[in-house]
C-alpha positions in Angstrom: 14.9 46.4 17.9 16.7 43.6 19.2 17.1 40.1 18.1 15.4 37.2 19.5 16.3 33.7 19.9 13.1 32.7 18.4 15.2 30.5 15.3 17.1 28.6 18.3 13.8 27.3 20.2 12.8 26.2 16.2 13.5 22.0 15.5 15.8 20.7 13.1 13.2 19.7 10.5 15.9 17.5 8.9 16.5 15.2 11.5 12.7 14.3 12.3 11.6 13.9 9.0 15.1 11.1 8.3 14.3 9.7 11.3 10.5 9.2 10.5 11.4 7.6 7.2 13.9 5.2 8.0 11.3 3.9 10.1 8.6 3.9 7.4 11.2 2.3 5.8 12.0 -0.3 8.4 8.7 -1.7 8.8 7.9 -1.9 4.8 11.1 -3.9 4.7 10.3 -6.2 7.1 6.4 -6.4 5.9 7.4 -6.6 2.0 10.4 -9.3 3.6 7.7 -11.7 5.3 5.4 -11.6 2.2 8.1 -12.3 0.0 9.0 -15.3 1.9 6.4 -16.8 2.4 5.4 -16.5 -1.1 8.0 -18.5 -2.0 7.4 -20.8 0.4 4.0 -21.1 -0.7 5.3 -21.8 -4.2 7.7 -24.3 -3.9 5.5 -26.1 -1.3 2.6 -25.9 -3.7 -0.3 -24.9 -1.3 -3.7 -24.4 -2.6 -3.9 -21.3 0.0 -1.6 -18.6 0.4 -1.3 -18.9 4.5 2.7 -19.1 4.9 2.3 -15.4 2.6 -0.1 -14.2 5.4 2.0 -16.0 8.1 5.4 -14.2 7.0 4.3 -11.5 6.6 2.4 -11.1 10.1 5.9 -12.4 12.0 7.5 -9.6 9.4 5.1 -6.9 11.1 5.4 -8.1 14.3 9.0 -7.9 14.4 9.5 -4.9 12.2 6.7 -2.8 15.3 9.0 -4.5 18.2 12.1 -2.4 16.0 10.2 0.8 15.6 8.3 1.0 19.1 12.4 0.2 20.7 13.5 3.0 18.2 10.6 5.3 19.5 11.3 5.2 22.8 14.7 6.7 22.4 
């Protein structure tokens, strides 16, 4: 019986999963960053609401999707 090139059509599961969580990892970073931020900008500015938290960490979002969606159309 001969041998089939099945195993050569097969993807590198290696690569995809690496590359799925470096970005996972990119846009926790960059959500975890914001929130960070502004919660220390919410401290030493003293505000009764936490809106430079939600703020930051919006503008981390929206620049950590602009990084993965660049990345994903490679």
């Amino acid at each position: 019986m001969p041998k089939s090139d099945i195993s050569s059509n097969q993807p590198d599961g290696g690569r995809g999963v690496m590359r799925h969580m470096g970005l996972a990892v990119t846009l926790a970073t960059g959500i975890g960053g914001g929130a960070w931020l502004g919660s220390r900008w919410d401290a030493s500015a003293q505000h009764e609401v936490q809106w430079a938290t939600a703020l930051c960490a919006m503008l981390g979002l929206a620049a950590s999707m602009t990084i993965v969606l660049k990345d994903l159309k490679r």
